[in-house]
Structures are given as C-alpha cells and as structure tokens.
C-alpha positions in Angstrom: 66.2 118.9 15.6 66.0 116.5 18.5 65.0 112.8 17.3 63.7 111.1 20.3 62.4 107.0 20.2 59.9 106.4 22.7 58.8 103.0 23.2 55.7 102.0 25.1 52.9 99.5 24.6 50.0 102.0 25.6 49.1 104.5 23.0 47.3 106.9 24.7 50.5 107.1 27.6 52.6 107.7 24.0 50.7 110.9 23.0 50.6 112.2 26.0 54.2 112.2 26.8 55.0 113.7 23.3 52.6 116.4 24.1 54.6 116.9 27.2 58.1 116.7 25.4 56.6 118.9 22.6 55.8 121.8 25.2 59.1 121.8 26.7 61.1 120.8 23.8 59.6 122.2 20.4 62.1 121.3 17.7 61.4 118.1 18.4 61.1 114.3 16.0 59.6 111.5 17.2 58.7 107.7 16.4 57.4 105.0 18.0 57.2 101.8 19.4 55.2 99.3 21.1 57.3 96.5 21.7 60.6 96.0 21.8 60.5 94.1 18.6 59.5 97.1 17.1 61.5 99.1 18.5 64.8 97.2 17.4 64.1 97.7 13.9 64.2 101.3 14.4 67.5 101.7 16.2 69.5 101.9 13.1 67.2 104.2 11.0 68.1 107.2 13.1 70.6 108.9 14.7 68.6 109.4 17.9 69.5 112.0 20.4 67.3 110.3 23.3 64.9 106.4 23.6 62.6 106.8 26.6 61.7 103.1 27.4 59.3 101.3 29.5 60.5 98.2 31.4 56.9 96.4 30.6 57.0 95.2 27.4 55.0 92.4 25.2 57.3 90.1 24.2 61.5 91.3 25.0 61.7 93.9 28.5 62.8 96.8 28.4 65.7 95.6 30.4 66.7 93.8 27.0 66.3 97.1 25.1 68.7 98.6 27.3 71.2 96.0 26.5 71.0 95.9 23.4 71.1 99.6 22.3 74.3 100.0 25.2 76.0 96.9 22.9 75.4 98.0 19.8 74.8 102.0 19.6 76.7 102.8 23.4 76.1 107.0 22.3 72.4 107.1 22.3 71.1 108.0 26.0 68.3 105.6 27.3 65.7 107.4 29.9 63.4 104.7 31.3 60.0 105.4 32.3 58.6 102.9 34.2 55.5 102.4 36.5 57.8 100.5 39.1 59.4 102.4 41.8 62.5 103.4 42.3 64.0 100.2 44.6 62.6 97.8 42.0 64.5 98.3 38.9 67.0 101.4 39.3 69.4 99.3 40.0 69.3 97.0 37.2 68.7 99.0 34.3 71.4 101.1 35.3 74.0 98.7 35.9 72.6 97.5 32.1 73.7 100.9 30.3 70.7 103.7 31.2 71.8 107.2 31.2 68.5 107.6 33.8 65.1 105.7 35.8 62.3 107.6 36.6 59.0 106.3 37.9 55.9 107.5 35.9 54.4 108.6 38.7 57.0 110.9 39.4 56.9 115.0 39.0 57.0 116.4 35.5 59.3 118.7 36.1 62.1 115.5 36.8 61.2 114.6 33.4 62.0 117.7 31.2 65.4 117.9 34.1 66.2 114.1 32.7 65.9 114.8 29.1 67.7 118.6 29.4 70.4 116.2 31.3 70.7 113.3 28.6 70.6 115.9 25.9 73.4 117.8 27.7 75.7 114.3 27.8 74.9 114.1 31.2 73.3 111.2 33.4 70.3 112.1 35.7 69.5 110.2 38.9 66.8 111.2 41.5 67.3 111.5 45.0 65.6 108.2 45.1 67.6 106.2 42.8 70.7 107.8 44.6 69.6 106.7 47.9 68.8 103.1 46.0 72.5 102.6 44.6 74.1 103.9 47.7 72.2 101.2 49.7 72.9 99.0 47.1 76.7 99.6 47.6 76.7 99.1 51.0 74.5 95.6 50.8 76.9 94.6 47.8 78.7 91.5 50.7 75.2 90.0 51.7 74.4 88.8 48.0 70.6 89.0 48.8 68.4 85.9 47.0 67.3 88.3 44.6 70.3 89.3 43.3 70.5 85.8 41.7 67.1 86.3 39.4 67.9 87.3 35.6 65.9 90.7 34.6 62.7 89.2 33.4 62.7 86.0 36.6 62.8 89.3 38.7 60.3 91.1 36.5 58.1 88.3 37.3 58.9 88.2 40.7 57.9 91.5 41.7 54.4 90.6 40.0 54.3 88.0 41.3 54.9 90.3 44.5 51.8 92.1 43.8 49.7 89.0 43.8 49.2 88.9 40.3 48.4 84.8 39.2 50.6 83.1 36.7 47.6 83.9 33.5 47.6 88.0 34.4 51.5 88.0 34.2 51.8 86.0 30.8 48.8 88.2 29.0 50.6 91.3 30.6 54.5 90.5 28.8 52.7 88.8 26.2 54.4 85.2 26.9 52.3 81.7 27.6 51.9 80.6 30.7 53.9 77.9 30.5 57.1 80.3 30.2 55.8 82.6 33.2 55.0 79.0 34.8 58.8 78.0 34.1 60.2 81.2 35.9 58.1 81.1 38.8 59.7 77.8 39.4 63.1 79.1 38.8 62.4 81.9 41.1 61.3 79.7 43.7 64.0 77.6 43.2 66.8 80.5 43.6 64.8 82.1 46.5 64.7 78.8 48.3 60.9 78.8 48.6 57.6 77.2 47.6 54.7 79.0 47.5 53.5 82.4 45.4 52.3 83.7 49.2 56.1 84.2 50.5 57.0 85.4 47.3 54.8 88.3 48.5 56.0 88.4 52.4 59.6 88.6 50.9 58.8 91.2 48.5 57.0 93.4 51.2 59.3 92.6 53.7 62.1 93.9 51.3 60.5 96.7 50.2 60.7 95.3 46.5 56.7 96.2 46.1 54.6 98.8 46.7 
C-alpha cells in the first residue's frame, strides 16, 4: 500500500487531489495536514512512501517542511505543489531537499508522471524547472539581490510582488503584521530599496511574478 502525506491548508484542494491520486493510484493511504505544524507531528507515525506539500502555509512554509523532513527522514520523497510558477521557488525548494516542483496549474498528467517518478526512487523535473536551474547555473557569478532573502523574506517578497499590502500577506501565512512588517523591511534593506512599488518593477522586471 502506498502511504502518501499531503499537506495543504485548503480542504476542498485536499479531496480533490486524493480523488485524483486515488484514480491513478488505487492501493493507496492517505492523511492530512493543514499546516505545517500538523504536519510535523505526523512525520514519524508513518513510514511514508510520498508528502506532497504546498509552499503556502499558516504558520511554518513549506520551504521549512522540506527542511526538516530532508534533516530528519532524508528517504521520504517530497513533491511540492504550489500555486507559484516555476521561476519563483524551483530553485529553492530543490536546493532545500525536494525530490520534485510542480505548479498547480500545471497538466495532470505531470502529476501522476511525478508521483510514478518518486515512487520509482527517481526525481522528476519539468521542462520548466530544467530550463529554471540551468539559468540558474549560469547566473550562479552575478549573486542577484534576491539571492540574499531567507525562504519566507522571499516568500513575502514575491507577494509583496503581486501588490498584496502588508495585512493580506500576514492573514494569508497566518503571522501579525508586525512580523510581515519586519521582513518587508529586511527585504528592502537587502534589495537596496524603499518602497513596496519597486519591489513590484523588480519582481516583473525579473520575471519573479506572474
């Protein structure tokens, strides 16, 4: 039987993607998890053959999820499903132990291909997340200001990207404002800037939005 931990803070995205993994993958366990709080208390409980994780998460990011299970359980393949693209957060959640990235708004088909690959000991990387990492490679020299945000300063960032105001981001990741209020002025430090309306120029410029 395939145990599979899929951790998500929307419920109704949670039954749909077992209904999807159910088709295509019958013999088939699951549990759940809204937040990466309670998802850690389930790492231990099972010997999980997959955790599908969204980067988006109230309280810890996924990003930390990723961390942790590559520290402390290093066999257990991590799939994350996230609604950023590709140039966002491949990258990053790579480099921090995932086995595979996919965008949510990607084809179902690259789904059931990642899951057959991590369940076959294998990695799976789009096209797009190829392309990503070899660009990547080849900017490695030019240390771009970006590069010097932590996971959840650039997680803010890139919302911060999309216009969102300093409230919307701390009710979505479940922080106060005056912890989203603290990054922003960290980020804006780092990236040498000083208002929320280059934050977006850079982003678009950069292609770290879209």
């Amino acid at each position: 039987m395939t145990k599979v931990l899929i951790i998500d803070d929307h419920e109704i995205f949670r039954q749909g993607l077992k209904k999807i993994i159910k088709e295509n993958f019958p013999d088939i366990f699951f549990a759940e998890a809204a937040s990466a709080e309670a998802a850690f208390s389930l790492f231990g409980k099972e010997n999980w053959d997959i955790v599908i994780t969204d980067i988006n998460l109230p309280g810890r990011s996924g990003i930390e999820i990723v961390k942790d299970l590559n520290q402390n359980y290093p066999k257990i393949p991590i799939l994350v499903l996230s609604m950023y693209p590709e140039e966002q957060f491949a990258i990053r959640v790579i480099k921090a132990g995932a086995s595979g990235y996919l965008s949510k708004n990607g084809a179902l088909t690259e789904l059931i291909g990642a899951m057959q690959n991590l369940l076959d000991g294998k990695k799976f990387i789009t096209a797009s997340v190829a392309d990503v990492l070899v660009s990547d490679l080849r900017k490695e020299h030019e240390q771009l200001p970006q590069s010097s945000l932590s996971d959840r300063e650039f997680e803010v960032f890139c919302s911060l990207g999309l216009g969102k105001t300093v409230t919307q981001i701390a009710m979505e990741l479940s922080l106060s404002i005056k912890t989203i209020s603290t990054h922003r002025s960290k980020i804006l430090t780092k990236m040498g800037m000083k208002t929320n309306a280059e934050i977006v120029q850079y982003a678009w410029k950069h292609k770290l939005i879209s």
